[in-house]
CHARMM-style PDB file with segment names, atoms N, HN, CA, C and O in Angstrom:
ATOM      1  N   UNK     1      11.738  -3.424 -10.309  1.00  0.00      PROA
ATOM      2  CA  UNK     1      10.358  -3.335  -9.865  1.00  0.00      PROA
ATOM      3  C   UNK     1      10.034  -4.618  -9.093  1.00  0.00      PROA
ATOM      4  O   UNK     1      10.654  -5.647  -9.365  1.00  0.00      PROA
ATOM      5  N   UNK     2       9.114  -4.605  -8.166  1.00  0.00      PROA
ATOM      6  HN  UNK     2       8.611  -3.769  -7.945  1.00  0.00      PROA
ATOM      7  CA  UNK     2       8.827  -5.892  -7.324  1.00  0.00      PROA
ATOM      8  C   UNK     2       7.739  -5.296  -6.669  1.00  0.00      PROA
ATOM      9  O   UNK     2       7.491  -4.156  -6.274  1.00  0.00      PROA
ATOM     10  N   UNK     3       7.007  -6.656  -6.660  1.00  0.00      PROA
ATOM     11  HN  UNK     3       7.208  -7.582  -6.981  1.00  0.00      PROA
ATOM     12  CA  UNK     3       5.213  -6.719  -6.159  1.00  0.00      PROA
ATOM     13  C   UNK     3       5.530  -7.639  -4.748  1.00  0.00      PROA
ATOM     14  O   UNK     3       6.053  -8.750  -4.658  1.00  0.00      PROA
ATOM     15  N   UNK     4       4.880  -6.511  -3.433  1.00  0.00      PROA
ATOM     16  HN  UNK     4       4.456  -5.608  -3.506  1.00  0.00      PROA
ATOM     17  CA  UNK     4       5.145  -7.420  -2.384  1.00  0.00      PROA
ATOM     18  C   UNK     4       3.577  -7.589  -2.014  1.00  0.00      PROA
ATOM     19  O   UNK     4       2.678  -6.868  -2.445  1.00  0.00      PROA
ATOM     20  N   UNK     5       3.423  -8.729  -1.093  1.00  0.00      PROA
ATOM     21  HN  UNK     5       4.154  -9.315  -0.742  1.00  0.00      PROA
ATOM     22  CA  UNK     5       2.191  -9.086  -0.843  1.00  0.00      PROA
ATOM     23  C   UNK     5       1.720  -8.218   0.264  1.00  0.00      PROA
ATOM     24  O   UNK     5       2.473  -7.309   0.612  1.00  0.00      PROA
ATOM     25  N   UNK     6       0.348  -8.399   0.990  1.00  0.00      PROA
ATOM     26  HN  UNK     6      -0.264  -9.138   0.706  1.00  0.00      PROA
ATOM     27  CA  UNK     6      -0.665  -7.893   1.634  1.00  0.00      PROA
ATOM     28  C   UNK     6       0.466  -7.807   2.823  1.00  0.00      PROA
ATOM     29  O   UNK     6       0.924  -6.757   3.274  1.00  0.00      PROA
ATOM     30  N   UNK     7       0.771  -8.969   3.181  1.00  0.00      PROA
ATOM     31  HN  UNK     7       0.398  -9.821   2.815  1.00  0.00      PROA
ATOM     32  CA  UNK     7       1.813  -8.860   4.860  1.00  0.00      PROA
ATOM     33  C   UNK     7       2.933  -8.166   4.710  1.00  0.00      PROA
ATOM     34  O   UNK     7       3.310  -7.544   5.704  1.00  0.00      PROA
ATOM     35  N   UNK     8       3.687  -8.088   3.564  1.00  0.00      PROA
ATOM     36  HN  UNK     8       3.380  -8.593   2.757  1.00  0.00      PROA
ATOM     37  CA  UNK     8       4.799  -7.227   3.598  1.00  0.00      PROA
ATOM     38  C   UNK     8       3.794  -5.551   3.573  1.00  0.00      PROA
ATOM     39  O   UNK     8       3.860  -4.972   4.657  1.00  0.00      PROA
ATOM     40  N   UNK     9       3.449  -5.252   3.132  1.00  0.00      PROA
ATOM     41  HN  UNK     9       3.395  -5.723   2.252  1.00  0.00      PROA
ATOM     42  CA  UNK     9       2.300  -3.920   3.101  1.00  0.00      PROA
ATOM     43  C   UNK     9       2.022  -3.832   4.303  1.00  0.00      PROA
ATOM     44  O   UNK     9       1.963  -2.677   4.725  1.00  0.00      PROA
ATOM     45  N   UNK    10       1.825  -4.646   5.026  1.00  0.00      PROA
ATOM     46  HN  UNK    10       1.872  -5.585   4.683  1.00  0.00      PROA
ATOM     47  CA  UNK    10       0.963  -3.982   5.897  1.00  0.00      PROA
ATOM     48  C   UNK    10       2.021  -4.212   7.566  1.00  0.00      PROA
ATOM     49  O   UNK    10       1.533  -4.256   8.695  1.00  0.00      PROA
ATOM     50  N   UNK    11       3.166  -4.297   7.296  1.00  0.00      PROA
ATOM     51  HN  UNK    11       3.562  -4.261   6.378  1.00  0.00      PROA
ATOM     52  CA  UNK    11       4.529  -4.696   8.073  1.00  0.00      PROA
ATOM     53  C   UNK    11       4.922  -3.264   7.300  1.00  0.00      PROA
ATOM     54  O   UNK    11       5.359  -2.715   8.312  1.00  0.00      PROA
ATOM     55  N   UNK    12       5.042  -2.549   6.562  1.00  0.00      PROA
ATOM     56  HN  UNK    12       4.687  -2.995   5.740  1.00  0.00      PROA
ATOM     57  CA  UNK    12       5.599  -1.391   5.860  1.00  0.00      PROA
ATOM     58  C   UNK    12       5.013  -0.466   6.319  1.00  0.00      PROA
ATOM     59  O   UNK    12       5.634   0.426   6.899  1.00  0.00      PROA
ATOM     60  N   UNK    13       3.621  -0.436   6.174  1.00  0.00      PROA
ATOM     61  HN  UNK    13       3.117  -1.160   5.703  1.00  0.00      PROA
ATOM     62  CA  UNK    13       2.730   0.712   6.730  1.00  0.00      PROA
ATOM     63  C   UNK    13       2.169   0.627   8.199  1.00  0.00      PROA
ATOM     64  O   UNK    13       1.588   1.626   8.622  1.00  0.00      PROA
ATOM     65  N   UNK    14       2.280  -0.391   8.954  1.00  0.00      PROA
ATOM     66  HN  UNK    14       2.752  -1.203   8.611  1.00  0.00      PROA
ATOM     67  CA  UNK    14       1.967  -0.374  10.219  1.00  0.00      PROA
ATOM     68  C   UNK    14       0.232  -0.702  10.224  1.00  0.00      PROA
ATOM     69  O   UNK    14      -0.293  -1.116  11.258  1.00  0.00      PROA
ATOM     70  N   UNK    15      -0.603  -0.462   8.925  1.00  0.00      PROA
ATOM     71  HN  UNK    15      -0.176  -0.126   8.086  1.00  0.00      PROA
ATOM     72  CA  UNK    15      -1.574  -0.051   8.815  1.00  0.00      PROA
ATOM     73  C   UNK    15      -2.637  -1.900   8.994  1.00  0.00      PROA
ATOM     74  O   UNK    15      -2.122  -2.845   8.398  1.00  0.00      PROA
ATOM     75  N   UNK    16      -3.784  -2.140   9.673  1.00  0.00      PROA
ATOM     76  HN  UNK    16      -4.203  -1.372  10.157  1.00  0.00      PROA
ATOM     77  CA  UNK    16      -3.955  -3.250   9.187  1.00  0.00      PROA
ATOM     78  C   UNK    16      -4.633  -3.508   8.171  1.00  0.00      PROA
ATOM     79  O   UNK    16      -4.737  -2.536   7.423  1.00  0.00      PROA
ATOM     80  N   UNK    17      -5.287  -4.685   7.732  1.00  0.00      PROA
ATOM     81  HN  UNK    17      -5.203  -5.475   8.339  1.00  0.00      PROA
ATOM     82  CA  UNK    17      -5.558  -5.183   6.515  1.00  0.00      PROA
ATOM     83  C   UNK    17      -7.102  -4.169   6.192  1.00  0.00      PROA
ATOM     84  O   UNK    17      -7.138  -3.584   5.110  1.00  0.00      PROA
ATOM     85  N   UNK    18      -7.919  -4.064   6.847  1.00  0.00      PROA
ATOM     86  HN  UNK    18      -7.890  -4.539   7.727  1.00  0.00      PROA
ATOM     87  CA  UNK    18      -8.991  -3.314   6.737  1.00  0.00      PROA
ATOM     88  C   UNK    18      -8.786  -2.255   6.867  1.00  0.00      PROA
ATOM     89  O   UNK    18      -9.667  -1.568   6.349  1.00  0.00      PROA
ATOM     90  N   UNK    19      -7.873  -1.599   7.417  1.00  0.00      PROA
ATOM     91  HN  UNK    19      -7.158  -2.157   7.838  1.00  0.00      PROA
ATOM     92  CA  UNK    19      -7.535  -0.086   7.374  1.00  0.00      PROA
ATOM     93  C   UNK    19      -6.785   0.340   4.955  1.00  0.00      PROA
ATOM     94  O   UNK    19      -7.034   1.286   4.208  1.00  0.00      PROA
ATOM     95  N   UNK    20      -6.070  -0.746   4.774  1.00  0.00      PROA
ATOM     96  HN  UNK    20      -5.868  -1.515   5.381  1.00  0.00      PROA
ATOM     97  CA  UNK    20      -5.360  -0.638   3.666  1.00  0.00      PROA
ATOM     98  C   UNK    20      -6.530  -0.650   2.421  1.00  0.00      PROA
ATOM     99  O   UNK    20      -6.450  -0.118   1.313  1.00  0.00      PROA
ATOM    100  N   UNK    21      -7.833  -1.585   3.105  1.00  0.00      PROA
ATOM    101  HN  UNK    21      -7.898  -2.017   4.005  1.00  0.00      PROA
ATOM    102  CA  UNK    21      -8.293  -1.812   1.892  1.00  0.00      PROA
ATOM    103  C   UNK    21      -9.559  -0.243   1.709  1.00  0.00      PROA
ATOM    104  O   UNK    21      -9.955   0.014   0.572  1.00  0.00      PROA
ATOM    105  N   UNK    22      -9.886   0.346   2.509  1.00  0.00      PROA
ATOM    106  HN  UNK    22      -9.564   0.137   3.432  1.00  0.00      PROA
ATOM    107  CA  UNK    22     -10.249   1.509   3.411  1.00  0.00      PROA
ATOM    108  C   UNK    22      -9.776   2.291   2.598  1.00  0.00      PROA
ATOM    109  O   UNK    22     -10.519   2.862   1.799  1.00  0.00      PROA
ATOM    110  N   UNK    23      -8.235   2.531   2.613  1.00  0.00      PROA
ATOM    111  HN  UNK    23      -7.632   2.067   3.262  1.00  0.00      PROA
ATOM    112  CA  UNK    23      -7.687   3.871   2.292  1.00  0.00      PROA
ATOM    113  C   UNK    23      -7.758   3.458   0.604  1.00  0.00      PROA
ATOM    114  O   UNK    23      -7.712   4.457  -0.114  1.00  0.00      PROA
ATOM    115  N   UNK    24      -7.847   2.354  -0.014  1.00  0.00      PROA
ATOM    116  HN  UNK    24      -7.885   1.542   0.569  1.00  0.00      PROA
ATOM    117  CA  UNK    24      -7.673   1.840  -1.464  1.00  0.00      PROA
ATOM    118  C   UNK    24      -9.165   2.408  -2.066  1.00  0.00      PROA
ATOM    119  O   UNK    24      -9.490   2.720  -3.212  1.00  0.00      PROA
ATOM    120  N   UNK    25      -9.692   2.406  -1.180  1.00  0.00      PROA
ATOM    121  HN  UNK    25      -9.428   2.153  -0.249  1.00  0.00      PROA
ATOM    122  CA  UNK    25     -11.704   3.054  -1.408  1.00  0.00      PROA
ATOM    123  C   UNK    25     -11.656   3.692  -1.683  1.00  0.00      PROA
ATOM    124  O   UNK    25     -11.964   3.856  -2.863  1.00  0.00      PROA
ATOM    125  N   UNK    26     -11.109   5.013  -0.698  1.00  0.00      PROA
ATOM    126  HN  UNK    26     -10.859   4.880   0.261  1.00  0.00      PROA
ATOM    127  CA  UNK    26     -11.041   6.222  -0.657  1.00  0.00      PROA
ATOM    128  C   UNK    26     -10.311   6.840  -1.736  1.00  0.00      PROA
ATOM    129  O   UNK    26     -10.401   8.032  -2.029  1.00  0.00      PROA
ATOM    130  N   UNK    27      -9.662   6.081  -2.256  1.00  0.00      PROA
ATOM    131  HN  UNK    27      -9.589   5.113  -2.018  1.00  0.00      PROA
ATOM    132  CA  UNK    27      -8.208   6.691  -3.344  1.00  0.00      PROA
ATOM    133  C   UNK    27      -7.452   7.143  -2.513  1.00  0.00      PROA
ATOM    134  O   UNK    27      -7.102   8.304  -2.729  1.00  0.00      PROA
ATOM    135  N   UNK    28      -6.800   6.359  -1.054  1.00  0.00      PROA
ATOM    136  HN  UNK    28      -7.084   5.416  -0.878  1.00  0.00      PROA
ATOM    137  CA  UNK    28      -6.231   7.363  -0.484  1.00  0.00      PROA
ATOM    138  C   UNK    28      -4.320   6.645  -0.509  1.00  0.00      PROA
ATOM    139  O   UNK    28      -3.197   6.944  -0.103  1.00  0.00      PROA
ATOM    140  N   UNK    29      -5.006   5.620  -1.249  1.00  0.00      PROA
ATOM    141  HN  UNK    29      -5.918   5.377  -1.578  1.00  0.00      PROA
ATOM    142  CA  UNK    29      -3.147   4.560  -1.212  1.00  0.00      PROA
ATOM    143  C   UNK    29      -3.385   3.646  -2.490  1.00  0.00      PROA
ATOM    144  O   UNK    29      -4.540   3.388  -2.828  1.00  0.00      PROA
ATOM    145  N   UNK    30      -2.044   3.041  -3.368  1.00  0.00      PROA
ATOM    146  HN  UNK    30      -1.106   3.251  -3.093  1.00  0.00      PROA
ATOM    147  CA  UNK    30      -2.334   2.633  -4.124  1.00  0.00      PROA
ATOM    148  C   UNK    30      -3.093   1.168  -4.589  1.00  0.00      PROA
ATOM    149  O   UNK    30      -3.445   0.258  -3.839  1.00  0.00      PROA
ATOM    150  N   UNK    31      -3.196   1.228  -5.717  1.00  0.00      PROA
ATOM    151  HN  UNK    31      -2.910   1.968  -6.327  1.00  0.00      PROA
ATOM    152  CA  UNK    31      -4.418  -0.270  -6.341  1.00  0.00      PROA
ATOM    153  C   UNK    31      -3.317  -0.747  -6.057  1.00  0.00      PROA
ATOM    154  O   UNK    31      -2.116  -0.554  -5.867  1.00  0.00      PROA
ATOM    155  N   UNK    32      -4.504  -1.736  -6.109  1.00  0.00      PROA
ATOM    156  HN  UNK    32      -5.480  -1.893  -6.263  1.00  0.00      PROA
ATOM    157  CA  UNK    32      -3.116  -3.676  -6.152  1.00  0.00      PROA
ATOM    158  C   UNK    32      -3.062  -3.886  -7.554  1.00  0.00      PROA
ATOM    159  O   UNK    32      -3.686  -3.213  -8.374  1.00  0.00      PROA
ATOM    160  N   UNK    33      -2.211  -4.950  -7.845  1.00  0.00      PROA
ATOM    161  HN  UNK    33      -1.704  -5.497  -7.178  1.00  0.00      PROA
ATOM    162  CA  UNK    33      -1.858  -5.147  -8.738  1.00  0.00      PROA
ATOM    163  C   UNK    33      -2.917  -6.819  -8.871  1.00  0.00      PROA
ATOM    164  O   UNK    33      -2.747  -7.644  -7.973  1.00  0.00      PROA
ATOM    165  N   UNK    34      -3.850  -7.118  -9.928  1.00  0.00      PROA
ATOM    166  HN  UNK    34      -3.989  -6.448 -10.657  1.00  0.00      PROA
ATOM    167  CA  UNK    34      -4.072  -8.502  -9.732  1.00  0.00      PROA
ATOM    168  C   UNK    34      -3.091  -9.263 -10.467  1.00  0.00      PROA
ATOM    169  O   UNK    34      -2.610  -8.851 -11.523  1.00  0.00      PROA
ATOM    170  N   UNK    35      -2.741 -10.513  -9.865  1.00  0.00      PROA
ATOM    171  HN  UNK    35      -3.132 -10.849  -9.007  1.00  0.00      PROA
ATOM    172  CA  UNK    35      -1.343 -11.596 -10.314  1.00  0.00      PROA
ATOM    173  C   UNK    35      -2.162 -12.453 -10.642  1.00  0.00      PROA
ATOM    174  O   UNK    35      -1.494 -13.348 -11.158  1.00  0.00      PROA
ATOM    175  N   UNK    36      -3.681 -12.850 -10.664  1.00  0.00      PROA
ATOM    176  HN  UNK    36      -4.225 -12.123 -10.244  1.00  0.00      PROA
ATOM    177  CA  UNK    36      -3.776 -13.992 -11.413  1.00  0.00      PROA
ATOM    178  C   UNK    36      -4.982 -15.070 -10.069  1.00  0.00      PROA
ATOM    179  O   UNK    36      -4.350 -15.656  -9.191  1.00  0.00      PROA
ATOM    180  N   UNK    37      -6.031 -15.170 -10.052  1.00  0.00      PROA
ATOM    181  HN  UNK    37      -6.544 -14.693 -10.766  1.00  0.00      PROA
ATOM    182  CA  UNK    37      -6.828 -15.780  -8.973  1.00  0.00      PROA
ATOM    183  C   UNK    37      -7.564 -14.643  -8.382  1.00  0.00      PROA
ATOM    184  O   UNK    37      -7.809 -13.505  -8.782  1.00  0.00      PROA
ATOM    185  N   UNK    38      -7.776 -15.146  -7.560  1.00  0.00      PROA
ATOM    186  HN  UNK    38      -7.577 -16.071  -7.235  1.00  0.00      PROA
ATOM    187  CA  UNK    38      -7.839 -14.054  -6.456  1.00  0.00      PROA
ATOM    188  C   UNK    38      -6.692 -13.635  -5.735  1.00  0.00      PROA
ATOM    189  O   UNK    38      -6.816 -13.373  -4.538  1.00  0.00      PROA
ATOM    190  N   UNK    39      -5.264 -13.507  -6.466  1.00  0.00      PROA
ATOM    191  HN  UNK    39      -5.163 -13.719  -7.438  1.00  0.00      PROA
ATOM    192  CA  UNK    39      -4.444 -13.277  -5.508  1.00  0.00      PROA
ATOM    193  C   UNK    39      -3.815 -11.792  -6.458  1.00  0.00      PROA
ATOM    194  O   UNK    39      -3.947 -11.683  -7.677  1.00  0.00      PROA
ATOM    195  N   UNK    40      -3.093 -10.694  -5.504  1.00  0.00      PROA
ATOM    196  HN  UNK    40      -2.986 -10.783  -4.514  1.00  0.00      PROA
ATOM    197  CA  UNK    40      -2.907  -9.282  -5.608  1.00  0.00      PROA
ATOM    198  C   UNK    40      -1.662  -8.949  -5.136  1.00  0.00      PROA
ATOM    199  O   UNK    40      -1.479  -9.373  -3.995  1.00  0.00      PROA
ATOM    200  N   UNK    41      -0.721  -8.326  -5.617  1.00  0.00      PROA
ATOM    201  HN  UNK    41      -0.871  -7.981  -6.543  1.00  0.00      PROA
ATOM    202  CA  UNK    41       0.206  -7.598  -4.632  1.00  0.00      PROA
ATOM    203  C   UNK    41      -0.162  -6.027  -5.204  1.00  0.00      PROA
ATOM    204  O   UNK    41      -1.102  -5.616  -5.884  1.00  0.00      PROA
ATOM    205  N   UNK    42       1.276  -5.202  -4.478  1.00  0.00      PROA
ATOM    206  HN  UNK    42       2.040  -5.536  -3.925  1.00  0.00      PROA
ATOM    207  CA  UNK    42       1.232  -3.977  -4.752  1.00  0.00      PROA
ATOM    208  C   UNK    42       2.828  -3.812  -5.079  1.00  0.00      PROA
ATOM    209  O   UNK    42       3.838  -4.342  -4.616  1.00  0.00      PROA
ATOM    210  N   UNK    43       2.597  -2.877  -6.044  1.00  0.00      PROA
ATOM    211  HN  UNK    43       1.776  -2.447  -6.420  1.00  0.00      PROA
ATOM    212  CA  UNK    43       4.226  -1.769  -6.303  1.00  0.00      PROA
ATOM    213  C   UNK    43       5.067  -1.414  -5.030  1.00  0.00      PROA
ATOM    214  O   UNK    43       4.699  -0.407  -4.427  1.00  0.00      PROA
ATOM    215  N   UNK    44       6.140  -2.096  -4.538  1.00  0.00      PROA
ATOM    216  HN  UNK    44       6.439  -2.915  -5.028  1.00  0.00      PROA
ATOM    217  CA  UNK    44       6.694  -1.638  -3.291  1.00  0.00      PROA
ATOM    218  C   UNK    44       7.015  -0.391  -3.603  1.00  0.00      PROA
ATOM    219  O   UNK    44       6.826   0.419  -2.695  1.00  0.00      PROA
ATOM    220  N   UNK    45       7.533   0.110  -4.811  1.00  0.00      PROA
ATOM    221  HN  UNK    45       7.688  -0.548  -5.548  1.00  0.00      PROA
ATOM    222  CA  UNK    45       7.733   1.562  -5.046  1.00  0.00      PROA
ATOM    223  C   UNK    45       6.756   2.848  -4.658  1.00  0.00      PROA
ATOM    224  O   UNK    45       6.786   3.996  -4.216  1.00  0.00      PROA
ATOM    225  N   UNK    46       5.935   1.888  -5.114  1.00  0.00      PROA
ATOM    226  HN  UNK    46       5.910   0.955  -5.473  1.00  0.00      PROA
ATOM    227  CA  UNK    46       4.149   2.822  -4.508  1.00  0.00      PROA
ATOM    228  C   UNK    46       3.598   3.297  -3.184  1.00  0.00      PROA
ATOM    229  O   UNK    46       3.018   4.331  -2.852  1.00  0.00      PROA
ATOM    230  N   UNK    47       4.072   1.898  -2.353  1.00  0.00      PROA
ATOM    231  HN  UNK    47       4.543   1.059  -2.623  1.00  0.00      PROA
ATOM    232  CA  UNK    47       4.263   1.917  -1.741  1.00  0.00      PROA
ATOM    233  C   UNK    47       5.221   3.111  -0.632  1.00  0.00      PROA
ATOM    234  O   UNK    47       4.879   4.062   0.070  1.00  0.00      PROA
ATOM    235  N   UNK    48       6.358   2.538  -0.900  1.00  0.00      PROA
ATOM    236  HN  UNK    48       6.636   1.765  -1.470  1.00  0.00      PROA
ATOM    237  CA  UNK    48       7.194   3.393  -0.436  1.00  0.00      PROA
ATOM    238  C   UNK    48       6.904   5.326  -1.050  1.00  0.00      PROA
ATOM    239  O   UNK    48       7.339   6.308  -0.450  1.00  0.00      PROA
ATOM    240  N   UNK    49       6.301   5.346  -1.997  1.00  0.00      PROA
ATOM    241  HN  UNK    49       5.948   4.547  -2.485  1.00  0.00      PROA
ATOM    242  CA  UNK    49       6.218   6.744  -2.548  1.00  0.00      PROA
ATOM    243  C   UNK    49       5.033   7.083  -1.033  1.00  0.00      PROA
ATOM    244  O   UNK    49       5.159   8.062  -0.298  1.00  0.00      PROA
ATOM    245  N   UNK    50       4.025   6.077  -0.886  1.00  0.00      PROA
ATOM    246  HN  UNK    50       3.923   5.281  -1.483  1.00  0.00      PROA
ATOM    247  CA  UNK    50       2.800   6.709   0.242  1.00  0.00      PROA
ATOM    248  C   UNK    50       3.684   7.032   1.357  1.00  0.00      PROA
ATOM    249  O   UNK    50       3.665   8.152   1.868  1.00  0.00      PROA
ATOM    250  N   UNK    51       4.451   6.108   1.754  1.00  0.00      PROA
ATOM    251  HN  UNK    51       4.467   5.198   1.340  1.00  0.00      PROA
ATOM    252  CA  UNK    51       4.983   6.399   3.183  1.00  0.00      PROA
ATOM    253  C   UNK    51       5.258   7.887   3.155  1.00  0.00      PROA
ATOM    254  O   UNK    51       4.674   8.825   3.696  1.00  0.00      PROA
ATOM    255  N   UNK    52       6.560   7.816   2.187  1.00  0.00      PROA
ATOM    256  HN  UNK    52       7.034   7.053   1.748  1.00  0.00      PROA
ATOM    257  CA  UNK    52       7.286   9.014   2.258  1.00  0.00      PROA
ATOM    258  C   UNK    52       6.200  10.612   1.710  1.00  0.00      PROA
ATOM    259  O   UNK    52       6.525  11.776   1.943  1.00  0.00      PROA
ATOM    260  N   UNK    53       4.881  10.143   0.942  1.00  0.00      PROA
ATOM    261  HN  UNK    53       4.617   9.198   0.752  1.00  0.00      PROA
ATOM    262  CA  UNK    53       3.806  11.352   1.603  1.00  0.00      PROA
ATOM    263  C   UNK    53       3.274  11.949   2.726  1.00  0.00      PROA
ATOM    264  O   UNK    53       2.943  13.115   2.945  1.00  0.00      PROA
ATOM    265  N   UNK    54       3.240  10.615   3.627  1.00  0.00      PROA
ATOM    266  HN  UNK    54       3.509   9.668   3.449  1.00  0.00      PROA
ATOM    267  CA  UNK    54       2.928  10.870   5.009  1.00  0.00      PROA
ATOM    268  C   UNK    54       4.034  11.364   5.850  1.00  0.00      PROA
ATOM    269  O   UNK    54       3.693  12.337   6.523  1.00  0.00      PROA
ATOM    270  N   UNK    55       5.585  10.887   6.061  1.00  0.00      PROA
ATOM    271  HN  UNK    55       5.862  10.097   5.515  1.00  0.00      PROA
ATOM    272  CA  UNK    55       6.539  11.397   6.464  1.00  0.00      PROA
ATOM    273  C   UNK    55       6.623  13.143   5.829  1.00  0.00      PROA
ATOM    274  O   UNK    55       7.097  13.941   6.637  1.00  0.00      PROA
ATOM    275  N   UNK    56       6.238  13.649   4.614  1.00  0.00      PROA
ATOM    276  HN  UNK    56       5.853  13.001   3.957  1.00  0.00      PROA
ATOM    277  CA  UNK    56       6.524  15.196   3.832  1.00  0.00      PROA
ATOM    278  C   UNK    56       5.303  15.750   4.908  1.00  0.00      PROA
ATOM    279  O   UNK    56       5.580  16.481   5.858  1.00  0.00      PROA
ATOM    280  N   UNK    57       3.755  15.233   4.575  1.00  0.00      PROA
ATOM    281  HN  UNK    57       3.530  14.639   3.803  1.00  0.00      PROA
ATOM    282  CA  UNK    57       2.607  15.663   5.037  1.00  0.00      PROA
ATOM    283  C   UNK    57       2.999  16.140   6.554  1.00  0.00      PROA
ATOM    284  O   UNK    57       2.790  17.302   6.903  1.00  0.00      PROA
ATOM    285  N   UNK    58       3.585  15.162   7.445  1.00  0.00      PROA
ATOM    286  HN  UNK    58       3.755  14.218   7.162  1.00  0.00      PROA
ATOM    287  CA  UNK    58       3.820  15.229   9.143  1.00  0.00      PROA
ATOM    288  C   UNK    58       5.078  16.398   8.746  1.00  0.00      PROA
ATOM    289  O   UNK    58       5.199  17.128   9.730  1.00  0.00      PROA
ATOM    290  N   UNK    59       5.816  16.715   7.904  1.00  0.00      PROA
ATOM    291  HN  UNK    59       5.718  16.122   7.105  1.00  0.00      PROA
ATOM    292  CA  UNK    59       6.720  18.133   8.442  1.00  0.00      PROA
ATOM    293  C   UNK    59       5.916  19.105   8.012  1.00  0.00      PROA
ATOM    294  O   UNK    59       6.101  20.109   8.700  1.00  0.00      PROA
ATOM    295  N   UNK    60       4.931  19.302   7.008  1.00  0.00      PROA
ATOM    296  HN  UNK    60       4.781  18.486   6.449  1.00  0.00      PROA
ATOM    297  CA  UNK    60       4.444  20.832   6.689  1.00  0.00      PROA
ATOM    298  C   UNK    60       3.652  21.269   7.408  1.00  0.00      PROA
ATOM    299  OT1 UNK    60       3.230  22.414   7.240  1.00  0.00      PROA
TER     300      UNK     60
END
């Protein structure tokens, strides 16, 4: 398991920082994880599970 930060996320999803926190509103991508401050990563697994929704979503 591994927590990558906001720039690796958003280098993964193409998506920018206000678009990520947007779709996190919506319930439309996953929570962060809080590490402690104000500082957050996310589940790269989680991650990678959204992509590969959007890659299934774009063939059906």
């Amino acid at each position: 398991m591994r927590i990558i930060r906001l720039k690796a996320v958003m280098a993964m999803t193409g998506l920018a920082r206000s678009t990520v926190y947007k779709y996190i509103a919506l319930g439309e991508f996953p929570k962060p994880v809080p590490l402690g401050g104000r500082s957050v990563g996310w589940l790269e697994e989680e991650v990678c599970q959204w992509i590969r929704s959007k890659v299934e979503a774009r063939a059906a």
